[in-house]
C-alpha positions in Angstrom: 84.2 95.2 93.0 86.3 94.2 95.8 89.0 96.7 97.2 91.8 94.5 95.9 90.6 94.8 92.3 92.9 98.1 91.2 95.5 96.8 93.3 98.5 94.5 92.7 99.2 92.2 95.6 102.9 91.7 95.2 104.5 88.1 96.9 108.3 89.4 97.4 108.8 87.4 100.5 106.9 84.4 98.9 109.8 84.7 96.3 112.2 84.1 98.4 112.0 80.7 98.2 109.8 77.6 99.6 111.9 77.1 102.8 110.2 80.7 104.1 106.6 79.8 103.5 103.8 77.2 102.0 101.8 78.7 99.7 97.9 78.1 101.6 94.6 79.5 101.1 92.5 80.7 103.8 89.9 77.9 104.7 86.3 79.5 103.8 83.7 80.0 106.5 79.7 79.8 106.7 78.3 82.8 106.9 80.4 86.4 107.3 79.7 89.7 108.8 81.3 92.8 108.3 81.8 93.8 112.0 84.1 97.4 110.9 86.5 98.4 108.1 89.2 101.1 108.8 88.9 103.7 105.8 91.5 105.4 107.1 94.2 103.1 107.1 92.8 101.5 103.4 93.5 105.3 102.5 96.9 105.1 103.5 97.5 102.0 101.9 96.4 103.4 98.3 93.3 100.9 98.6 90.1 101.8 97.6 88.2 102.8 101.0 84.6 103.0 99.2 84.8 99.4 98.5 85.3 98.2 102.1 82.4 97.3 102.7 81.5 95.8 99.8 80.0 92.4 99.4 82.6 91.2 97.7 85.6 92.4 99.8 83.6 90.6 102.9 84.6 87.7 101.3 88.0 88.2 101.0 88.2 89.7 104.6 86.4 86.3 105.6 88.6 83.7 103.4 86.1 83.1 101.5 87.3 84.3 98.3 90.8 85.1 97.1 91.9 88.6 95.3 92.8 87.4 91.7 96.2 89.1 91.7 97.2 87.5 95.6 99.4 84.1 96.5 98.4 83.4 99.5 101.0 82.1 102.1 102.0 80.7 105.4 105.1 81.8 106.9 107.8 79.5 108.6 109.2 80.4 112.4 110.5 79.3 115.2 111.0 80.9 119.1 111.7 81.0 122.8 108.4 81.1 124.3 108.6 81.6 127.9 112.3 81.0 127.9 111.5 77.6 125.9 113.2 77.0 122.6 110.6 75.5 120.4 112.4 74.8 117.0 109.1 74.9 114.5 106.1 77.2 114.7 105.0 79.5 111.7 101.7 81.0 110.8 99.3 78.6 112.7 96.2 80.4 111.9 97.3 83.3 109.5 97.3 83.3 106.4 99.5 86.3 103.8 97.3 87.9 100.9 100.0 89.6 100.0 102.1 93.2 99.7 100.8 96.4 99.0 102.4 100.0 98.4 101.1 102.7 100.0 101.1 106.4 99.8 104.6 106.8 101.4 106.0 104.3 99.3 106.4 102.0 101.7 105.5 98.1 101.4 103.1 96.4 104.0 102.0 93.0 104.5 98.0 92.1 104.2 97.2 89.0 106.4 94.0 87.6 107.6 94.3 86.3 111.2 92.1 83.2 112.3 92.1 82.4 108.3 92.4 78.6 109.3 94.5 75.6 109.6 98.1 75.8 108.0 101.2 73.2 108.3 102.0 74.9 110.9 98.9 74.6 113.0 100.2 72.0 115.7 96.8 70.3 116.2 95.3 73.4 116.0 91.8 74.4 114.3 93.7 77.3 112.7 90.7 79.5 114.3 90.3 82.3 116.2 87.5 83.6 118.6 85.9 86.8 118.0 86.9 87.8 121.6 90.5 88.1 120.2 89.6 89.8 117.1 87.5 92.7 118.8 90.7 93.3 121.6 93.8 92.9 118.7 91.2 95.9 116.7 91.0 98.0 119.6 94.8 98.0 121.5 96.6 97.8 118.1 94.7 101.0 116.7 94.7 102.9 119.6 98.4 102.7 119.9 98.6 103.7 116.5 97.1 106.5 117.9 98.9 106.8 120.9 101.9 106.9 118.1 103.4 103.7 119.1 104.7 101.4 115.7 102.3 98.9 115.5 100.4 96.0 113.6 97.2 97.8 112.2 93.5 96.5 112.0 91.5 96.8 107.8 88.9 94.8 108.7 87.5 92.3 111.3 84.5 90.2 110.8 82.7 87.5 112.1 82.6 84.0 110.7 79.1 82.3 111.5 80.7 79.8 113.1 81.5 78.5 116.4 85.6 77.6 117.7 86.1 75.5 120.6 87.9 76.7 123.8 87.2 76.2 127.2 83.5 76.7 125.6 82.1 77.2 122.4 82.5 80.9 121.2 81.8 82.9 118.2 84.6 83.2 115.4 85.8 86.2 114.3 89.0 87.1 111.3 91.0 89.9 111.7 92.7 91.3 108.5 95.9 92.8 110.3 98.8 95.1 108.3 102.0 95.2 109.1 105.5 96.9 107.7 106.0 93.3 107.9 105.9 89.9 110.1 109.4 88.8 110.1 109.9 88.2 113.3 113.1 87.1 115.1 112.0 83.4 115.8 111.9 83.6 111.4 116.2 84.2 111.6 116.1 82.0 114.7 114.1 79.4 112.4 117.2 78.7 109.7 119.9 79.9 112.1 119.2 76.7 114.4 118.7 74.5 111.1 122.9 76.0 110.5 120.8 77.4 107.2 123.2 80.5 106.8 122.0 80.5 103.2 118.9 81.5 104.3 119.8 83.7 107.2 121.8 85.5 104.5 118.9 85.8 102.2 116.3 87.0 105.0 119.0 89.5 105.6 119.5 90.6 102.7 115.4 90.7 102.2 115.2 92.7 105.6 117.5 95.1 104.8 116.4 96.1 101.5 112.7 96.6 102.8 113.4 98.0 106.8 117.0 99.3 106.9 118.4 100.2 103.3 120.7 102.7 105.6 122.8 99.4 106.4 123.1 98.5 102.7 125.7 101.0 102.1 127.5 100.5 105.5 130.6 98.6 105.5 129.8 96.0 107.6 125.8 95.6 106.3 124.6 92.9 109.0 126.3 94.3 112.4 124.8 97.4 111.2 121.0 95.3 110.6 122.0 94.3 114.2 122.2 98.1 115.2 119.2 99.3 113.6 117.0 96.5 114.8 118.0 97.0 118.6 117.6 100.8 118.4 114.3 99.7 116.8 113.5 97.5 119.7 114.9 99.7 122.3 112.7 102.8 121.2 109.9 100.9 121.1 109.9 99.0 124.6 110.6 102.8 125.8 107.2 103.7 124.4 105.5 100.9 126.2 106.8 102.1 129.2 106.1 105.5 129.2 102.1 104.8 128.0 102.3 101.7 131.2 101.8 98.9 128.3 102.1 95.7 129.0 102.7 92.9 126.0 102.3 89.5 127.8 104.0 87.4 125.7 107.2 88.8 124.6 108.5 85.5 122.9 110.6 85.5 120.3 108.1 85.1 117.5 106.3 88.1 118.8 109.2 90.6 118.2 109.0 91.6 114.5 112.2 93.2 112.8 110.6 96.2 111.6 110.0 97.5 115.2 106.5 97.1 115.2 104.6 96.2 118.5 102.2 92.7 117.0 100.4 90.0 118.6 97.8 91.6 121.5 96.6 88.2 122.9 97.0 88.9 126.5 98.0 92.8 126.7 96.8 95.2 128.7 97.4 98.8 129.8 98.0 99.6 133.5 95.3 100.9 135.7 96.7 101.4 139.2 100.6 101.6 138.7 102.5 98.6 139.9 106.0 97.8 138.0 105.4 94.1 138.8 102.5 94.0 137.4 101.2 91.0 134.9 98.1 90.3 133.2 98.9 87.5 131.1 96.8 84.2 132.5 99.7 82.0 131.5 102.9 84.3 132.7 102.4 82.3 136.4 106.4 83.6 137.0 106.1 87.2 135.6 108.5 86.6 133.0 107.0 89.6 131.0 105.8 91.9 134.0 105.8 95.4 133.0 109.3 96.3 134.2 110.8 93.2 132.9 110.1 94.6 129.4 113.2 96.2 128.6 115.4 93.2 130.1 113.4 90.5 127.9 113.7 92.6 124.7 117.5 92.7 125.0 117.6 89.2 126.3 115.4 88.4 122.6 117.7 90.7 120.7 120.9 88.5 121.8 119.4 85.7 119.9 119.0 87.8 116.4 122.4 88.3 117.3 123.4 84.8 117.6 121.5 84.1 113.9 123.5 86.8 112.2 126.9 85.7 113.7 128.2 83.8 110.9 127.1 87.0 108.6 128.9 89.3 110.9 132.6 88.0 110.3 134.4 85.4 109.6 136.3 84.6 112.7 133.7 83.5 115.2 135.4 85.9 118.2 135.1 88.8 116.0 131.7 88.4 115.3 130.9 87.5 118.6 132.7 91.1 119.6 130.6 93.0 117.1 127.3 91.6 118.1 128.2 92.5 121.5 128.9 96.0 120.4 125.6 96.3 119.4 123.4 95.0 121.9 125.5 97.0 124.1 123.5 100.0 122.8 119.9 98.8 123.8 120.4 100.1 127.3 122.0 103.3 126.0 118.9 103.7 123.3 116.3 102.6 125.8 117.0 105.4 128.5 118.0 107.9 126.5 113.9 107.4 124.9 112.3 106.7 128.2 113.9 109.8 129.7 112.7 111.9 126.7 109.3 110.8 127.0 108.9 110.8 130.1 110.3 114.2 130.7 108.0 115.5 128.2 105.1 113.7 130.3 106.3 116.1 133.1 106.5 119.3 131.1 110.2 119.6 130.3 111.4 118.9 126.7 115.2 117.7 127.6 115.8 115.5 130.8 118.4 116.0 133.3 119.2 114.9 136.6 116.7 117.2 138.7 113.9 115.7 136.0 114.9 112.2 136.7 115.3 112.6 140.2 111.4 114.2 140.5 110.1 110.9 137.5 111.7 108.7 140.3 110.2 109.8 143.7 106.8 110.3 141.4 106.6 106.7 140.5 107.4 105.3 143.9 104.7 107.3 145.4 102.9 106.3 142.7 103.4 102.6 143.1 103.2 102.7 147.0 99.4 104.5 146.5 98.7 102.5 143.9 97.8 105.6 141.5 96.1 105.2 138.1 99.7 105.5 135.6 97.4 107.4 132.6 95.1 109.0 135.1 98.1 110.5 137.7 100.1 111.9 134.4 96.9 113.7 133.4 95.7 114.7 136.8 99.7 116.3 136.8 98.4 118.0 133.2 95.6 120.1 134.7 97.7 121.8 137.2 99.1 123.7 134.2 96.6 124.7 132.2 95.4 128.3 131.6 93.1 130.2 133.8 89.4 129.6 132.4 90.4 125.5 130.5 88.6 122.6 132.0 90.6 119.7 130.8 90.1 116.1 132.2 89.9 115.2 135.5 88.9 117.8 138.3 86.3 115.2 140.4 86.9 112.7 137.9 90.4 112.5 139.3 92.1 115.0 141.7 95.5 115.0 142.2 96.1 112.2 144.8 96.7 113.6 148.2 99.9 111.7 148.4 101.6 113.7 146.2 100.9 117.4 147.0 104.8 117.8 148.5 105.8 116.0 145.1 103.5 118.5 143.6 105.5 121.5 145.0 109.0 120.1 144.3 108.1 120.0 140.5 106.7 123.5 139.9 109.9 124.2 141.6 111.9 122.2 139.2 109.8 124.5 136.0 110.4 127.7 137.9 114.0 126.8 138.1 114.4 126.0 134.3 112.6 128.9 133.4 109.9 126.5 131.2 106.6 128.5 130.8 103.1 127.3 132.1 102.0 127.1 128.8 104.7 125.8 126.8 105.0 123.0 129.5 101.3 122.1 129.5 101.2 121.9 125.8 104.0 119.7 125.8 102.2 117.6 128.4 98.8 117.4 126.7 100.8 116.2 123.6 102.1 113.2 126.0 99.2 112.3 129.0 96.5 110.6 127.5 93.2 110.9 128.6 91.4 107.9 127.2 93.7 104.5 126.6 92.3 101.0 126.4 90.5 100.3 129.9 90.7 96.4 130.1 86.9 96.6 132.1 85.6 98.8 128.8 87.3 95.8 126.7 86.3 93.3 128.4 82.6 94.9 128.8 82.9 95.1 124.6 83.9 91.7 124.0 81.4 90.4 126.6 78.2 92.5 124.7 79.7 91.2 121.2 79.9 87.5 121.9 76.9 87.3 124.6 74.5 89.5 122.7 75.9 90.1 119.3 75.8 94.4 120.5 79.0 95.9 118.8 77.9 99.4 120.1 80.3 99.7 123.0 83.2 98.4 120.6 82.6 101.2 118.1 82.5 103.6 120.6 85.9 102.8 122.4 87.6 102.5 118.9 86.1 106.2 118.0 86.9 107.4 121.2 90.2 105.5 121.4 91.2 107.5 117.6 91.5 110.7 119.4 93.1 109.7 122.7 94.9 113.4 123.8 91.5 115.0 123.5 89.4 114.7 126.6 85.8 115.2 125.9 83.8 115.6 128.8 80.6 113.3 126.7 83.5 110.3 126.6 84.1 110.6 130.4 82.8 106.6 131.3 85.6 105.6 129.3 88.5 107.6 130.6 87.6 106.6 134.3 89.6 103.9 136.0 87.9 100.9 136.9 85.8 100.5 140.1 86.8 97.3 142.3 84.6 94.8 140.6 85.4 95.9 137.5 88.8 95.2 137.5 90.5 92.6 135.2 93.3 91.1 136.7 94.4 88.5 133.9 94.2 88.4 130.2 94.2 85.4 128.0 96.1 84.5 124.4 93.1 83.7 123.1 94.7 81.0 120.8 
């Protein structure tokens, strides 16, 4: 049996006509291995978790064979990459099984990622190397973790095959889930085509599934607009307060639902530096870390612009409404980043002494280039109750640069009356110990492809599951990188 075999793959967005998709089967491969299956998440998704790893679902979680209830498709988009319009793009190497329901009645997409060539491939092989595979796995389910929306990894495997980059390299597939991948390059897509037929029917589509809130509002697409920028906004705020960095923050790699997708060249912060980019191909820092909030709005004003003509029918009006709502994204935004990071600092509800202390904190923080995760949880420890070893003691001391910092903020809790405890519970709950260390990436992906040894990679997705929990046995992969382990630039991996 394979784990689609109870379960009916359902094709709404297929249905909603050929101008969204091409119907396309994934291209088989030579010779599959299961790398790792995610029980959990099949769990969640009312699949079958005892037939992961069976035979049989290896081949469907390698294109090889096709559930007998799926439709397989390609989806249609188009974006700003880089600030660049680019008017056709779609799924160039993904390919749709299909819907599923899962235990909260929600619907999420099943797609297998480096499934092949599509129409949409541009030249490409439609491929992608395991490298890719292995990092999209591990960022996109620790954030999960971490609590941020995300993409979510089933399956990966390998393929048996070779792709060609700058060298040949092992293939890998990733069967990724998601609330769903409309994106805002998909509106962006018809919009520029003046297809307000099919802007009205993504809409419409979008709403029922994401927002059915706004189907019973009066003016249903201004308040789409709403939702998805408070979406957006709440989301780039939990980037921020975790030091995430997406890469590529192109329109095509925003989805709808509010969901962080596509890790090619992501990475967390090690030593905190708002400038900072990783991204190999970001050679103007377009999407540096504090840019992230800017860009998102910037991508937001271009859903905008697509649902104009659903908005009103006087173009000034419209134009007014939209503006309404993007207005909010900076509202949204800080109002989240304040919360969380308030609650990084102990205090449930920000205020103006709170902000002022996050403030001076991050510019010593920057200036001494502290480790963002490390500094938070190093801030943790002075908290907790007489006789609890947490995390970092000689791992990592409070940096000497901020023992007068240190003094104003137990001032600040003594002023507000917030108990040791309650405040170091509430900080536990918000400083990670463990997060994705690019090095322990990078080391994983280098053992996987070099030497075909996936222990390290199981290891940091275990450990990664339960990232608030410092254990002591885990402590290799909580420490910050030492100077020649450092990775300073990530790649798409495309």
């Amino acid at each position: 049996m394979t784990i689609f075999d109870a379960t009916t793959l359902q094709a709404t967005y297929r249905q909603l006509g050929e101008q969204f998709s091409t119907d396309q089967l994934p291209t088989p491969v030579a010779n599959p291995g299961l790398i790792r299956v995610n029980s959990a998440l099949a769990e969640q998704l009312n699949l079958p978790a005892d037939e992961l790893e069976s035979p049989e679902s290896l081949q469907i979680f390698a294109g090889n064979s096709v559930p007998h209830n799926s439709q397989p498709i390609a989806t249609a988009y188009a974006a700003h990459q880089f600030g660049g319009w680019n008017p056709q793009l779609g799924d160039g190497r993904a390919v749709l099984l299909g819907e599923v329901i899962a235990e909260d009645s929600l619907r999420y997409d099943v797609q297998l990622k480096g499934a092949g060539q599509t129409p949409y491939s541009r030249r490409g092989d439609g491929r992608s190397a395991l490298g890719p595979v292995l990092r999209e796995y591990l960022v996109s389910e620790a954030m999960a973790a971490l609590g941020v929306p995300t993409t979510r990894a089933l399956a990966a495997v390998t393929t048996g095959e070779q792709v060609v980059r700058e060298s040949f390299l092992p293939g890998g597939i990733l069967t990724r889930v998601a609330s769903s991948h409309i994106r805002i390059g998909t509106f962006q897509f018809f919009s520029a085509q003046g297809d307000i037929e099919s802007v009205k029917t993504l809409a419409d589509y979008v709403i029922d599934r994401h927002y059915p809130q706004a189907r019973d509002s009066n003016e249903p697409y201004s308040e789409l607009l709403n939702c998805v920028v408070a979406a957006q906004a709440c989301l780039i705020a939990q980037w921020m307060s975790i030091g995430f960095i997406h890469g590529v923050m192109n329109t095509d790699n925003m989805l709808v639902c509010g969901e962080t997708v596509d890790y090619g060249p992501c990475a967390f912060m090690d030593a905190y530096n708002p400038q900072k980019v990783f991204s190999s191909i970001d050679t103007h820092g377009r999407y540096a870390y504090a840019r992230q909030p800017e860009i998102a709005h910037w991508n937001l004003s271009w859903l905008a612009q697509a649902l104009l003509p659903l908005m009103a029918d006087e173009e000034a009006e419209a134009i007014e409404k939209a503006q309404t709502a993007l207005n909010k994204f900076s509202t949204i935004f800080t109002e989240s980043y304040q919360s969380l990071m308030a609650a990084k600092l102990g205090f449930e509800t920000p205020n103006a002494s709170v902000e002022q202390l996050l403030t001076a904190l991050l510019e010593i923080m920057a200036t001494h280039s502290c480790d963002y995760t490390l500094t938070f949880r190093a801030l943790t420890d002075q908290l907790a109750p007489q006789g609890v070893s947490d995390v970092l003691g000689e791992l990592y001391p409070v940096p000497e640069a901020l023992q007068a910092w240190l003094k104003e903020w137990l001032g600040v809790l003594a002023k507000e009356n917030i108990d040791h405890a309650v405040a170091y519970q509430l900080m536990i709950n918000n400083n990670p110990a463990f997060i994705p260390r690019n090095h322990q990436i990078e080391a994983a992906i280098k053992e996987a492809t070099q030497q075909n040894d996936f222990k390290r990679f199981h290891q940091l997705v275990d450990v990664l599951a339960r990232p608030y929990e410092y254990r002591e046995s885990d402590n290799a992969f909580a420490k910050p990188p030492k100077p020649e382990e450092e990775v300073t630039q990530t790649f798409c991996g495309t």
